[in-house]
N, C-alpha and C positions, 0 to 999 in steps of 0.2 A: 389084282392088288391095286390099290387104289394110291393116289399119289401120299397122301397122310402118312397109309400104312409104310409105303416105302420112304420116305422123309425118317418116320420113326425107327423105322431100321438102319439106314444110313447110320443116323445119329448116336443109335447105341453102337455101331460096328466100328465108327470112325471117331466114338468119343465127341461129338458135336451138339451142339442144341437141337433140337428141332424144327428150328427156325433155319439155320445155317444148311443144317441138311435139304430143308426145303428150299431156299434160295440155290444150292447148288445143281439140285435136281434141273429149276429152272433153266440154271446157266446151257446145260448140257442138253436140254428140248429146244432151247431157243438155239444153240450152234448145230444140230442135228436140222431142226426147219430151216436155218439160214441156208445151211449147202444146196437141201432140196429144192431151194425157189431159187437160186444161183443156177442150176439145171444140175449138179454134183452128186452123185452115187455119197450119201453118207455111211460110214463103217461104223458099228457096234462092236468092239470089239468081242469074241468069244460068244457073238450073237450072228450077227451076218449084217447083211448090206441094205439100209433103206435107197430104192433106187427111185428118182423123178422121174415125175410124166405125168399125164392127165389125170391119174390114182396112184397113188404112192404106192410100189409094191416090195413086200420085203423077198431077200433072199437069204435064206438059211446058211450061216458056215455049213460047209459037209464034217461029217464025224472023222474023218481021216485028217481033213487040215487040222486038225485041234493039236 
């Protein structure tokens, strides 16, 4: 899925423009990279953990935390 398509989605889910959806999208890639260059484990929630280091690697929620 490509960033547009998810913006477009947002926007109908959440009732927003598409523009807002996208700005938002934004806000939320930009405080996700801020933690990982701070050295900070970022949480997605109901996704799992993008964790820093020399390749950003992700950790999956397990199916039982859910």
């Amino acid at each position: 899925m490509r960033k547009k398509d998810l913006a477009r989605r947002l926007a109908h889910e959440a009732q927003l423009t598409p523009a807002v959806a996208a700005d938002q999208i934004d806000s939320v890639v930009t405080q996700l990279l801020k933690k990982l260059k701070e050295g900070k484990p970022a949480e997605i929630p109901g996704f799992g953990t993008l964790l820093p280091g020399e390749a950003i690697t992700f950790q999956p929620e397990e199916a039982h935390e859910r």
